[in-house]
C-alpha positions in Angstrom: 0.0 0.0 0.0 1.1 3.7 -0.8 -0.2 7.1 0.1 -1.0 9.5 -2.8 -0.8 13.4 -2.8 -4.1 13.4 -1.0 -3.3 11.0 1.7 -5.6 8.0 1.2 -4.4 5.2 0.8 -3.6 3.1 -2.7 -3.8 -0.4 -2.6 -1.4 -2.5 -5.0 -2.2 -4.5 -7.6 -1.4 -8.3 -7.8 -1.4 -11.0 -9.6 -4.9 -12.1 -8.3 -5.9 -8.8 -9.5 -4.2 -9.1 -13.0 -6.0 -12.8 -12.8 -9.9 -11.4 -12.6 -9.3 -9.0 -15.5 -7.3 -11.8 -17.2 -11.1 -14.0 -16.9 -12.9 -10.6 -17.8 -11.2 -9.6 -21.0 -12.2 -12.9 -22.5 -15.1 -12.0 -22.5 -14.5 -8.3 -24.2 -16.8 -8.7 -27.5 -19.7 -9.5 -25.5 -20.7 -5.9 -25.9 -19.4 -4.5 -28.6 -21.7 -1.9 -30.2 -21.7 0.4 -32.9 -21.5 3.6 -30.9 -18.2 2.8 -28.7 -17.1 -0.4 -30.6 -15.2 -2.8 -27.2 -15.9 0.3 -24.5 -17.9 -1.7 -22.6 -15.6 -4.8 -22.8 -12.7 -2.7 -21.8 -14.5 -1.1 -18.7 -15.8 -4.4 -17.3 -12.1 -6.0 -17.5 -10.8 -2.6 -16.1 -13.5 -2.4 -12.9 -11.9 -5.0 -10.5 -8.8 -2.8 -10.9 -11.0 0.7 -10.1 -12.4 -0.4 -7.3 -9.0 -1.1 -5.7 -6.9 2.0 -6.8 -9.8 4.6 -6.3 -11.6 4.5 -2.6 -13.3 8.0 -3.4 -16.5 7.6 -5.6 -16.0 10.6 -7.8 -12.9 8.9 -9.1 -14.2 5.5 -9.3 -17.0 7.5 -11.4 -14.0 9.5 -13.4 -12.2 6.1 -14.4 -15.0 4.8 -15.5 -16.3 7.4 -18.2 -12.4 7.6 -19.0 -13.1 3.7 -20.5 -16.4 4.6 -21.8 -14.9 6.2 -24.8 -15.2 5.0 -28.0 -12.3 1.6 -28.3 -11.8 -0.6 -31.1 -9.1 -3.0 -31.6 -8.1 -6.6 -31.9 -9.9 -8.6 -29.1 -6.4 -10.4 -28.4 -4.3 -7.3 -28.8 -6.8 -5.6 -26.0 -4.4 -7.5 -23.2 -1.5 -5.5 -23.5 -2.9 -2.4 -23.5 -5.1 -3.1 -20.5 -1.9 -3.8 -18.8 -0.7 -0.7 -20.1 -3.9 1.0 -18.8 -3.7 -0.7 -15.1 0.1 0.3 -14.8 -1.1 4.1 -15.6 -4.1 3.7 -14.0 -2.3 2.8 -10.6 0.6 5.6 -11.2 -2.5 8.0 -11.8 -4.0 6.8 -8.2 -1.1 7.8 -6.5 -0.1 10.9 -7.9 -3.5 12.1 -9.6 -1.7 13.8 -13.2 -1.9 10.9 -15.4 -5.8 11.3 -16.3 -5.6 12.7 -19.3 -2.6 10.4 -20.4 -4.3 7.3 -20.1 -6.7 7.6 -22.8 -4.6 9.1 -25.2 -2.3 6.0 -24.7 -4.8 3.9 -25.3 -6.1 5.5 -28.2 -2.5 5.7 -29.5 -1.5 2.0 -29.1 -5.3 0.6 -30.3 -4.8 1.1 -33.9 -0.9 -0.2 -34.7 -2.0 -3.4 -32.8 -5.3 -4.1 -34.5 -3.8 -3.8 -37.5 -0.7 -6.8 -35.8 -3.9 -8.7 -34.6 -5.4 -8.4 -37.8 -2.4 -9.3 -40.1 -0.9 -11.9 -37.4 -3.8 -13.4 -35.8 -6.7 -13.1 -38.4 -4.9 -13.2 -41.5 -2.2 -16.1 -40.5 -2.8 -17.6 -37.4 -6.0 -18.9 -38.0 -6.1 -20.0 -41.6 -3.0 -21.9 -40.5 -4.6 -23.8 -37.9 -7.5 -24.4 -39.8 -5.5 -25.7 -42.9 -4.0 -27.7 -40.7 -6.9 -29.0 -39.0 -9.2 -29.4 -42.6 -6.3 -31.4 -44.1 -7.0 -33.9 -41.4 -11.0 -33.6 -41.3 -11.1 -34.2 -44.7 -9.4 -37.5 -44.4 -12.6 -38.4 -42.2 -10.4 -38.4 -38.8 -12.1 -36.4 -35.8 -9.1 -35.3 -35.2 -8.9 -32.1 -37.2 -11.4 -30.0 -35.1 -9.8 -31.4 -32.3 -6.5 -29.8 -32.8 -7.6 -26.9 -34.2 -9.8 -26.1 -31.0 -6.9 -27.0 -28.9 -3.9 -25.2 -30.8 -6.3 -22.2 -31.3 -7.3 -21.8 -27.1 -3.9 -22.6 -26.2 -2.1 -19.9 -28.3 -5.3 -17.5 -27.1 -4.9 -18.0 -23.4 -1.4 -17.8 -23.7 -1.1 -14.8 -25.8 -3.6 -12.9 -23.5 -2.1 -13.8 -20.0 1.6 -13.3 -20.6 0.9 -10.1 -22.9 -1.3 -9.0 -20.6 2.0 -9.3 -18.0 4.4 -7.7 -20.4 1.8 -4.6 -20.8 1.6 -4.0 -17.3 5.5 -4.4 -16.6 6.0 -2.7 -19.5 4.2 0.8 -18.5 5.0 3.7 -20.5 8.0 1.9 -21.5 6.0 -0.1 -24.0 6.0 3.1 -26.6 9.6 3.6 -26.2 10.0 0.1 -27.2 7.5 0.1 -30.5 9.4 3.4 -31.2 12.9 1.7 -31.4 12.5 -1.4 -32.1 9.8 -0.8 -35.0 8.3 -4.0 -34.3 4.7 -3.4 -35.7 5.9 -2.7 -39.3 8.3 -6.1 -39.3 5.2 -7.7 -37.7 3.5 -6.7 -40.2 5.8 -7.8 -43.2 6.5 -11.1 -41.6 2.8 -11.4 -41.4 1.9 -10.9 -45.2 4.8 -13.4 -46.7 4.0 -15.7 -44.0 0.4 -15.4 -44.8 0.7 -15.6 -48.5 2.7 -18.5 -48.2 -0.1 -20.2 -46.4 -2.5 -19.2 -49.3 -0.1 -20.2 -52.0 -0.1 -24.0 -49.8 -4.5 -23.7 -49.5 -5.0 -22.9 -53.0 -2.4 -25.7 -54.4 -4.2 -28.6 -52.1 -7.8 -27.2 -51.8 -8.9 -25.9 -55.0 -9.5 -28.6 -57.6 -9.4 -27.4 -61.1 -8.4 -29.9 -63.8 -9.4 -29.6 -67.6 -9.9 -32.4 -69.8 -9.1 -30.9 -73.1 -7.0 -33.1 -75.4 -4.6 -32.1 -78.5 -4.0 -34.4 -81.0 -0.9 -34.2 -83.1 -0.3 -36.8 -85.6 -1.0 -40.6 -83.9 0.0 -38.8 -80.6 -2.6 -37.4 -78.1 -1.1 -34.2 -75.8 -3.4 -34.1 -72.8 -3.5 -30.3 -72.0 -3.2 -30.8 -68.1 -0.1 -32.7 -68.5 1.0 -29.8 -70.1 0.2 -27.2 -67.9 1.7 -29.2 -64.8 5.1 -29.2 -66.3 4.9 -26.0 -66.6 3.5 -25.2 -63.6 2.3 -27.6 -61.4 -1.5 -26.3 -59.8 -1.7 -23.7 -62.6 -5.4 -23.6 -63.2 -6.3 -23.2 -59.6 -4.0 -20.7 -58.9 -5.4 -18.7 -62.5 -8.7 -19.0 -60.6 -7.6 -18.0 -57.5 -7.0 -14.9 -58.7 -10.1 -14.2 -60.9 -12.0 -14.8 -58.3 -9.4 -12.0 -56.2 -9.9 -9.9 -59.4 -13.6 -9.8 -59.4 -13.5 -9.3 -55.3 -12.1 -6.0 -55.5 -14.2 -5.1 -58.3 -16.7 -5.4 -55.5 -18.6 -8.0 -56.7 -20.0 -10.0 -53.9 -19.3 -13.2 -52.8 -22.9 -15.1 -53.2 -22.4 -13.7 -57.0 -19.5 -15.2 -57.4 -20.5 -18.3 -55.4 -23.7 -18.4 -57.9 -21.2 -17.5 -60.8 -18.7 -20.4 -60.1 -21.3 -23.6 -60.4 -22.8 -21.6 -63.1 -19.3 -21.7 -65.0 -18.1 -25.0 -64.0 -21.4 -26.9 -64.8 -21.4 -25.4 -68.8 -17.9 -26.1 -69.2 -18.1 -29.5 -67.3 -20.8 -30.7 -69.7 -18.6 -29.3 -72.8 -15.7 -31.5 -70.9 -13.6 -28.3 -70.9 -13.3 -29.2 -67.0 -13.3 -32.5 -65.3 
């Protein structure tokens, strides 16, 4: 315990403490809105914390519309900067100047890591783990949910304890480090060629395009798929890969192109253009 400038007394946070907002921010997206996006999320994990650093009810009341504001950012990525926040927060109980800071952190770190969360978790993570788990679903074994569900909650709950630990730690100190060591933009970049890689491996063993056109040349007959495989082994799926790419940022919708793709593949199926 500590005495601020006003002489009450300021309780330390703990580990139990870090625990129960640990449990709460799990549960973060339960709320989420359209006017304040994860405010309510963030509050609820941030109140066990409140009620210990602030004994006054004014400030309680103060801390709280502080995390009403508008928030919006990865739901994973919300651990470190509630750490972040707590550390502040309990700085702010004992000396009363950091109000105004601790929102404008929060505001400042939200974006750079949803857009981590997004590229990392989102756009890699998961479509890894799913691949991974599909390959053996499709195979009939129960295993592939399985070990998706399992790889998935263990890298979660993982990822949100200890980065919920580093945040707090961390403090102010955690800008300093983005700053230096520029570690959202080579998250980032690792996150897009590791994530097209993954693509390049989905679209190779999941889309199945094969044509069944034939040449003949003299007594010989020069399948056209044999062809294009020593050229380029999974040509036509990757072509259609990015058609289909093509015609999603032409913003064409993906029921059309659902709609459009048995359309196209039962005419040419029946012309035995495609097998």
């Amino acid at each position: 315990m500590t005495i601020n400038n006003s002489g009450a007394t300021v309780q330390k946070i703990t580990k139990d403490d870090l625990k129960k907002v640990f449990w709460r921010s799990l549960f973060d997206m339960a709320s989420i809105n359209y006017e304040r996006f994860q405010a309510l999320g963030f509050l609820f994990s941030m109140s066990p914390i409140i009620k210990k650093l602030y004994s006054d009810d004014e400030q309680r009341q103060r801390a709280m519309k502080r995390h009403l504001e508008m928030y919006n950012s990865h739901p994973w990525m919300m651990n470190p900067i509630l750490g972040v926040t707590i550390a502040l927060e309990e700085q702010n109980a004992k000396t009363g100047s950091l109000e105004g800071t601790i929102n404008n952190v929060k505001v400042g770190l939200m974006g750079p890591f949803a857009g981590i969360g997004d590229s990392l978790i989102w756009g890699t993570l998961r479509p890894l783990l799913a691949g991974i788990g599909a390959a053996f679903a499709l195979q009939g074994s129960i295993l592939g949910p399985i070990i998706f569900l399992l790889a998935w909650n263990i890298i979660n709950f993982s990822f949100r304890w200890y980065s919920l630990l580093y945040g707090y730690n961390a403090g102010m100190r955690i800008l300093k480090d983005i700053k230096e060591t520029n570690i959202v933009q080579k998250i980032a970049e690792s996150s897009s060629v590791l994530g097209l890689m993954v693509l390049g491996v989905l679209v190779a063993q999941w889309v199945n395009v094969k044509t069944g056109l034939a040449l003949t040349v003299g007594d010989k007959v020069l399948k056209v798929q044999e062809m294009l495989d020593d050229i380029m082994p999974s040509m036509l799926p990757l072509i259609t890969t990015f058609v289909l790419v093509w015609f999603l940022r032409k913003r064409v919708t993906p029921n059309k192109l659902i709609i459009g793709i048995f359309v196209v593949a039962l005419v040419l199926s029946l012309f035995k253009i495609l097998i």
